[in-house]
C-alpha positions in Angstrom: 114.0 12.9 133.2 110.5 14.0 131.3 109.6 10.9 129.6 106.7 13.3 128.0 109.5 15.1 126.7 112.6 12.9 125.7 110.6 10.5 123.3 111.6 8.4 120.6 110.5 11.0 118.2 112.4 13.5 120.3 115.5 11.8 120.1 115.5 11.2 115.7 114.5 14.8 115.7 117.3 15.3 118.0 119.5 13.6 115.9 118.2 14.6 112.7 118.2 18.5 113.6 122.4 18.2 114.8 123.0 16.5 111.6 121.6 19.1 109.5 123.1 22.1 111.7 126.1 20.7 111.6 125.9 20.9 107.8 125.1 24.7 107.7 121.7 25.0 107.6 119.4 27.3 109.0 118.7 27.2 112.7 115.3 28.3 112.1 114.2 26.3 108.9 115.4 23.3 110.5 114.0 23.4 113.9 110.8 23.7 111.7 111.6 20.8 109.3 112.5 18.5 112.3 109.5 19.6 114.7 107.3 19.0 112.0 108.7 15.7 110.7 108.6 14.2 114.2 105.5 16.3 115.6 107.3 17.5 118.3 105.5 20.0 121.3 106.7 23.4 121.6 108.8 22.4 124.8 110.5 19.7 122.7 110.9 22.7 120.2 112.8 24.7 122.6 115.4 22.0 124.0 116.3 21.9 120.3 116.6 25.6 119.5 118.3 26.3 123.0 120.2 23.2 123.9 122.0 22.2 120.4 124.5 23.6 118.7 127.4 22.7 116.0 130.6 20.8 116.6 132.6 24.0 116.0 130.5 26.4 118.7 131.0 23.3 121.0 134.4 23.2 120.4 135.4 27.0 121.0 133.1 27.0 124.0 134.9 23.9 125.4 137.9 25.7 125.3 137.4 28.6 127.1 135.4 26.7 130.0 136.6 26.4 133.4 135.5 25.6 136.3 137.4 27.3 139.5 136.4 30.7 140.5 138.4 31.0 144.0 140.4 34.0 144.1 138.6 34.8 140.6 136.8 38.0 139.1 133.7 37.5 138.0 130.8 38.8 135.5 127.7 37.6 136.1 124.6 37.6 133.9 122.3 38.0 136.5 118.7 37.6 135.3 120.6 34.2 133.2 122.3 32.4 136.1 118.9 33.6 138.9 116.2 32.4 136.8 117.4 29.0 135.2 118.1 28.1 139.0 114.5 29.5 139.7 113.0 27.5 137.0 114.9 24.0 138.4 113.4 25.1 141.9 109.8 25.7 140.6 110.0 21.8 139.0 110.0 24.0 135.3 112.0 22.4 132.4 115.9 22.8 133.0 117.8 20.4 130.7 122.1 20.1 129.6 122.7 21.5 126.0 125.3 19.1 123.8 127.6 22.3 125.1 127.3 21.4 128.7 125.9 24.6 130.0 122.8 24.4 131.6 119.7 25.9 130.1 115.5 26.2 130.9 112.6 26.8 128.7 112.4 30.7 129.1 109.5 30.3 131.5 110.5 33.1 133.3 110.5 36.2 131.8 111.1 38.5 134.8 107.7 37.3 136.8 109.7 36.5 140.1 110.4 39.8 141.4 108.8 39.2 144.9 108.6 35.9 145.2 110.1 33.5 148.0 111.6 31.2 144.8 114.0 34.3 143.6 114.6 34.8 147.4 116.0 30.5 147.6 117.9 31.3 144.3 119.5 33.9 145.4 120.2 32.2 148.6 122.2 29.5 147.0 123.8 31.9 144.5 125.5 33.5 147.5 126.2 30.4 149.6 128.3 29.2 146.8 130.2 32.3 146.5 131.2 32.7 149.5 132.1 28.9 149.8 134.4 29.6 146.7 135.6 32.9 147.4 136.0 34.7 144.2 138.3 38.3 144.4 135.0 40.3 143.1 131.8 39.5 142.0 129.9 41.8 139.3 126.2 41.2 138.7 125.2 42.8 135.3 121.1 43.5 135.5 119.1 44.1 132.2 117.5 48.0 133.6 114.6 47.8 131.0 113.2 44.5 133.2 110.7 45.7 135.7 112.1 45.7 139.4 116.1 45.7 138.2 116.8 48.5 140.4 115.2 46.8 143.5 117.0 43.7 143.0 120.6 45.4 142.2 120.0 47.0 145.1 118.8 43.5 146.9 122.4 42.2 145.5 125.0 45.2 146.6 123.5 44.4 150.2 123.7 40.7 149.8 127.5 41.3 148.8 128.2 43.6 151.7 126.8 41.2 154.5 128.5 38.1 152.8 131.9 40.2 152.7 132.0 39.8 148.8 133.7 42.8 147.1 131.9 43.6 144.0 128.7 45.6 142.9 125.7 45.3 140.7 125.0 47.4 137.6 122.0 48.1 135.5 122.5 48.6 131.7 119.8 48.8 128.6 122.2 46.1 127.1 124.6 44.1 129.9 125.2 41.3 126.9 127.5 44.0 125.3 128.9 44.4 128.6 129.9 41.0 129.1 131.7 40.9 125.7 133.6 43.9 126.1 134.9 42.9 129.3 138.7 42.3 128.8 139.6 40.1 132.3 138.1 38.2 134.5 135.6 35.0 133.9 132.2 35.4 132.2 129.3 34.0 133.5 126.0 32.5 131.4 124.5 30.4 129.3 123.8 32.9 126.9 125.1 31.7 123.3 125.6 34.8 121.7 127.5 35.8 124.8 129.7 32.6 125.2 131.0 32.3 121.2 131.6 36.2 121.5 133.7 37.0 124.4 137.4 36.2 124.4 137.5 35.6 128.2 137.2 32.5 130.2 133.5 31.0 130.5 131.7 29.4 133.5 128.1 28.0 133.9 127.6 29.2 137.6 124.4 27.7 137.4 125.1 24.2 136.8 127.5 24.5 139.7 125.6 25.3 142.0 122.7 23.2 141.1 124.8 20.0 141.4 126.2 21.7 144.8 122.8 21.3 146.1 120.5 18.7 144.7 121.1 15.3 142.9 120.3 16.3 139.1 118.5 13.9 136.6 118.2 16.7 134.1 117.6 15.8 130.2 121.1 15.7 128.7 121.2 16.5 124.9 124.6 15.6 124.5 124.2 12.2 126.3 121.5 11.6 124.2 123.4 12.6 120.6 126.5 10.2 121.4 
């Protein structure tokens, strides 16, 4: 755990900002009331803004997690579930929301394209899949990001040599996507996404984190109880 980041200041902003959000307040006016209160560093910033969120969102989230996807379709925010795993790889800032899906900072922003990192993420993306054997597997790719194609591409051949029926799709908006769909388990960490869909909700990359390594990652929810 950062100790730079999870300071005593952090954790009464921490507190503070739940309380308030809790209480209908604006995200955005808080965050700025509570950063500024407890001089808090944009990092700090972002576990709040990205990692807490009202009892009630918690709640509904809660009840449409799960955590099996054997014999399971799947819909899998791609860019999401890749490069939070690619962030934890690179030592970046990964940290568990008081919702229990596993979020990073947003360091990535599409850099990783050719990189050996995204090649181990994607690695361990499809060792646990074919460990778990889902019925189909559909990546959903964001087309406006430089290099989609080339890694949709990358995934449909991944899926054919790991015997994994499914496919990967480009789309100007895949978050729409993922809310329309009307079977099968989402996958992300994407709030918008999770309160909005009535399907079934799954942080893939939390799974296969603790698949893989021990975690010590910065729990806000631990921390708020």
């Amino acid at each position: 755990m950062r100790n730079d980041i999870i300071t005593d200041e952090f954790n009464k902003a921490l507190r503070d900002y739940a309380y308030l959000l809790n209480r209908g307040y604006p995200r955005k006016t808080i965050l700025k009331i509570t950063g500024d209160r407890h001089l808090l560093n944009s990092f700090q910033r972002i576990l709040l803004s990205r990692g807490v969120f009202p009892d009630n969102d918690i709640r509904g989230r809660m009840r449409k997690t799960v955590n099996n996807i054997r014999g399971e379709q799947l819909f899998i925010d791609a860019y999401n579930v890749l490069f939070t795993i690619c962030n934890y790889l690179l030592g970046r800032m990964v940290f568990i929301g008081n919702d229990r899906f596993v979020r990073d900072a947003g360091e990535m922003y599409g850099k990783l394209h050719n990189d050996p990192v995204l090649a181990r993420g994607i690695d361990l993306c499809f060792s646990y899949l074919k460990e778990k054997t889902p019925a189909r597997v559909e990546f959903l790719l964001d087309s406006p990001v430089s290099h989609s194609a080339g890694l949709a591409g990358r995934l449909r051949e991944l899926l054919t040599k790991n015997g994994i029926a499914g496919d990967a799709q480009l789309d100007k908006n895949p978050d729409a996507l993922l809310i329309r769909q009307n079977s099968g388990i989402v996958i992300t960490s994407d709030s918008n996404i999770l309160d909005q869909t009535e399907l079934p909700i799954l942080d893939l990359a939390h799974l296969i984190l603790e698949d893989n390594f021990e975690l010590r990652l910065p729990d806000l929810g631990s921390l708020l109880a």
